[in-house]
C-alpha positions in Angstrom: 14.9 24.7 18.8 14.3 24.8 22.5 11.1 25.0 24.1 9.8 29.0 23.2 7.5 30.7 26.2 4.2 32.7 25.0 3.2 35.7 27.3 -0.4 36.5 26.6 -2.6 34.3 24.5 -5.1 36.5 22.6 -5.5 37.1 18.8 -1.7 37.6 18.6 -0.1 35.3 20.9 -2.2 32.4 20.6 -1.6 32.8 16.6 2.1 32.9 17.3 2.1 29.9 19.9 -0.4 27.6 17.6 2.7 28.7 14.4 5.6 27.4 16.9 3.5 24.6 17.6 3.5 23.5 13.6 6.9 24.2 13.8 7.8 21.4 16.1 8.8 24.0 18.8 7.7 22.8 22.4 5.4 25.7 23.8 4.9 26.9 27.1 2.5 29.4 27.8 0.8 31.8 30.4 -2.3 34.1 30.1 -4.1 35.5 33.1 -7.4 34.4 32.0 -7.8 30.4 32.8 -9.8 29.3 29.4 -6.9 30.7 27.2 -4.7 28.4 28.8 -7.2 25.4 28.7 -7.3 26.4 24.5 -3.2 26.3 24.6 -3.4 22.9 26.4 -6.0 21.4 23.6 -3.6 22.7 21.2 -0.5 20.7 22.1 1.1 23.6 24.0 1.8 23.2 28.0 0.2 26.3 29.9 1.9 27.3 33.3 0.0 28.0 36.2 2.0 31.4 36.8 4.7 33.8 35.2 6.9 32.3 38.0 6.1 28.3 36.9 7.4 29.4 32.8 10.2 28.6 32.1 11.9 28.7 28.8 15.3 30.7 27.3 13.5 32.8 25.1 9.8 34.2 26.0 7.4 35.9 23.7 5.1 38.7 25.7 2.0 39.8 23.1 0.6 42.1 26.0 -2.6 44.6 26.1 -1.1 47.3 28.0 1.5 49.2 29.7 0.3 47.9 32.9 0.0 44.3 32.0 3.5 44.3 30.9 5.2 46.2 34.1 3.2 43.2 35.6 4.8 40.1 34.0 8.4 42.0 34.7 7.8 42.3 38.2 7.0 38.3 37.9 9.4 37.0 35.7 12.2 35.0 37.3 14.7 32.6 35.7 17.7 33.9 33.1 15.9 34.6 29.4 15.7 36.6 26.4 12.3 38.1 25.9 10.7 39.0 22.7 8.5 42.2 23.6 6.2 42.0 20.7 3.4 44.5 22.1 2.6 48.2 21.0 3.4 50.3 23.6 5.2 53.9 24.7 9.2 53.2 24.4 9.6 54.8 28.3 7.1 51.7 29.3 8.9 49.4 27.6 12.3 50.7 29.2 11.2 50.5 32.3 10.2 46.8 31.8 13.8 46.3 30.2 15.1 48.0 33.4 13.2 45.7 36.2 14.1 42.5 34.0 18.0 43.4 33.7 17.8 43.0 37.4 16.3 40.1 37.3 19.1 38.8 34.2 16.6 38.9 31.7 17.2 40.7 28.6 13.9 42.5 26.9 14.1 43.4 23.2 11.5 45.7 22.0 10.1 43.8 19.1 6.7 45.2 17.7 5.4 43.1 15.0 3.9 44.3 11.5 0.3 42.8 11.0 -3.2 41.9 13.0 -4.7 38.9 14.4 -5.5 37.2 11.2 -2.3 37.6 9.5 -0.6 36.2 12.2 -2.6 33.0 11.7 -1.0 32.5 8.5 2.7 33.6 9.3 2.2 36.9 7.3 3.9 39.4 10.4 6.8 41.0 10.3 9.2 41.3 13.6 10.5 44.9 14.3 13.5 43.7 16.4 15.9 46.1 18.5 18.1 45.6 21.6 21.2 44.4 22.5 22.5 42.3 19.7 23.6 39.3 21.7 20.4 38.9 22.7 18.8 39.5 19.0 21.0 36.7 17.4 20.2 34.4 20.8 16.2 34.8 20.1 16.4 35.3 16.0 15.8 31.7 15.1 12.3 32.0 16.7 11.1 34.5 14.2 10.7 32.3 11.2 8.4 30.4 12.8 5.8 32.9 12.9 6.8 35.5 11.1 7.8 36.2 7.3 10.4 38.4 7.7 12.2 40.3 10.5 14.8 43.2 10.5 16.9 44.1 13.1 16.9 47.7 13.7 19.6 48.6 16.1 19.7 50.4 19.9 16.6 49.6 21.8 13.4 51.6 21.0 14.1 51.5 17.1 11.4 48.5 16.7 8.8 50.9 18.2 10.0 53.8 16.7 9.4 51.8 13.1 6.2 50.5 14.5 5.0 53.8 14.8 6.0 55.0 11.4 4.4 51.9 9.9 1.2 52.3 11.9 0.8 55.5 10.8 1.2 54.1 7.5 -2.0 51.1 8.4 -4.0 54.2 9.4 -4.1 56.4 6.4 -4.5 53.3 3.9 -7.1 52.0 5.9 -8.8 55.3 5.7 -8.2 56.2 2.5 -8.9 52.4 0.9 -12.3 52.7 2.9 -12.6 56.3 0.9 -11.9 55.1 -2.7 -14.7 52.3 -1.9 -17.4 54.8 -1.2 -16.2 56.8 -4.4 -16.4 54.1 -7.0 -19.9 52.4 -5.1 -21.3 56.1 -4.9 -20.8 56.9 -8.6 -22.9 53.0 -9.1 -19.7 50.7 -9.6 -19.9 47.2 -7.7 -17.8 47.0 -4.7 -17.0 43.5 -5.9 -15.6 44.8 -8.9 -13.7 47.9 -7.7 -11.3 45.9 -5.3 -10.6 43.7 -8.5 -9.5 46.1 -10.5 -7.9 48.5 -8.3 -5.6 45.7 -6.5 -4.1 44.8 -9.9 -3.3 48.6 -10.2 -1.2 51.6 -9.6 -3.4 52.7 -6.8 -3.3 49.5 -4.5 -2.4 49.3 -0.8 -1.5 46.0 1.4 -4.2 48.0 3.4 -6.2 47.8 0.2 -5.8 44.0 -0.2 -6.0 43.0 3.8 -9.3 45.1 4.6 -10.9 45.3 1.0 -13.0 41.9 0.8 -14.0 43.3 4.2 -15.0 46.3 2.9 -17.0 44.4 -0.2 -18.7 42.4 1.8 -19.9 45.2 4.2 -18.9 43.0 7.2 -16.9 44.0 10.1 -17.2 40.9 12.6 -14.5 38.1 13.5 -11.8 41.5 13.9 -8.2 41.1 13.0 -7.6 44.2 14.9 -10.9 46.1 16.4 -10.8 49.4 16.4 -11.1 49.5 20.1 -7.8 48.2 20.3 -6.4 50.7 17.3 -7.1 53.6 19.5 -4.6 52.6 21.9 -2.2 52.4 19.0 -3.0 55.7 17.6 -3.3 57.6 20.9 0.8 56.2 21.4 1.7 57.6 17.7 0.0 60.8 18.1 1.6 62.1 21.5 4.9 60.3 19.5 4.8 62.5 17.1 3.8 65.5 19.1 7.1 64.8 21.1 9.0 65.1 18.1 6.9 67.9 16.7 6.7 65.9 13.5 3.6 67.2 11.5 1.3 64.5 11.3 -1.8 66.0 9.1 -3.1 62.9 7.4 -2.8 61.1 10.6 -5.0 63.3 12.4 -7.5 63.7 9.6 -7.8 60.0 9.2 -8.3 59.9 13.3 -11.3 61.5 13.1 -12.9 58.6 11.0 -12.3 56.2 13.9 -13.6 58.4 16.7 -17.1 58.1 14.5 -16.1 54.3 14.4 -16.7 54.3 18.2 -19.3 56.4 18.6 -21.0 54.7 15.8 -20.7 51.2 18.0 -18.2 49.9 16.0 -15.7 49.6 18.7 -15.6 45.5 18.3 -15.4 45.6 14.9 -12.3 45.5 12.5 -10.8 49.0 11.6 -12.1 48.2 8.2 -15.1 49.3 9.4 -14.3 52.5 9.1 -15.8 51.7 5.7 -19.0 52.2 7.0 -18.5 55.6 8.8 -17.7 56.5 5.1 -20.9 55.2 3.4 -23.3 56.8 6.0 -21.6 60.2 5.4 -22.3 59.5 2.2 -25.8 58.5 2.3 -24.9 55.6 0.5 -27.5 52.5 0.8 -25.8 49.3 -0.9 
């Protein structure tokens, strides 16, 4: 495999760039903020001093925002296919395709299923869509930081599937978070709850990925913060409003993470939504 690029080097890219690296793949990277590069470099990977200095035939962008990625196409120079990997609105991310194309670079919209910490361990799953060509150029980087990947067709369908499978993350979080406070209220151990109930009908990946969280009360070291989940939901909501798709478990599990905030969890994991849960409750471990 030739040498991959990595766009943006926080929880998500950095995971992605240090799985290429175990790989064998050759890594060059950029990220705006100098130590992130320094932590590339002590890694094995080569960081560039600019988006202009990285070169490589496919790039991976894992971005924070609309602006920041508007930023790197403006930058980008050289003939690639890049991996758009980010959560963002589909018009933002054709406008970036649209100011690469003129550049010769070919953007696929490629969200990924999973958070920070699951990218550590490979367990992501690529949302890929764009022009095919392109998709079987870039396809052999997948496996070697992701489990799976699907290609979904016309550009936009990755985000469009990102969206229905954030939506998804949402409600389990929620309603995982919920069923905790339930069985703990009526005096069963937390501890014991997420054992039984993951080897049953009523589990949830949501279930298993946040649930120790959730037993241990603890909310630190986030693999998504809720902060950052905001942005995601915000994009899905005025998605949906678009469509005029009804979205009622959506917008009742929204208001859990709006107390998330205001409760100063905005750092911490969404499981923390957890405890927004056990003080309406009243609940005292």
């Amino acid at each position: 495999m030739t040498a991959v690029g990595v766009i943006g080097l926080g929880a998500m890219g950095s995971a992605m760039a240090a799985n290429l690296l175990k790989a064998g793949v050759e890594v060059r990277g950029y990220d705006v903020v100098a130590g992130k590069r320094a932590a590339l470099k002590r890694a094995g990977g080569k960081p560039a001093a600019s988006l202009g200095k990285l070169k490589a035939s496919v790039i991976i962008t894992s971005l924070p925002s609309a602006a920041a990625l508007h930023a790197v196409a403006e930058e980008l120079n050289g003939k690639s296919v890049v991996i758009e990997t980010s959560t963002l609105p589909i018009e933002d991310k054709e406008k970036a395709r649209d100011t690469l194309k003129r550049a010769g670079i070919t953007l696929l919209d490629c969200p990924l299923s999973g958070t920070g910490a699951q990218a550590k361990t490979k367990d992501l799953v690529v949302f890929a869509s764009g022009e095919r060509k392109a998709f079987d150029l870039a396809k052999s980087v997948f496996p070697a930081f992701s489990r799976s990947h699907y290609y979904l067709g016309a550009f936009g369908n990755g985000s469009r599937m990102k969206f229905v499978a954030n939506l998804l993350v949402a409600i389990h979080n929620v309603s995982a978070a919920e069923a905790f406070v339930l069985g703990m209220k009526s005096g069963l151990p937390a501890k014991t709850i997420f054992e039984v109930i993951e080897n049953s009908a009523g589990t949830s990946r949501m279930f298993q990925v946040r649930g120790p969280q959730m037993v241990r009360g603890r909310y630190d070291g986030a693999g998504i913060a809720v902060e950052l989940f905001q942005k995601d939901m915000k994009i899905i909501g005025e998605f949906a409003a678009r469509l005029g798709a009804p979205t009622a478990l959506f917008n009742a599990s929204a208001a859990i993470y709006n107390a998330a905030m205001a409760q100063g969890h905005a750092n911490d994991d969404t499981a923390a939504v957890c405890a927004v849960l056990e003080s309406m409750a009243r609940l005292r471990r």
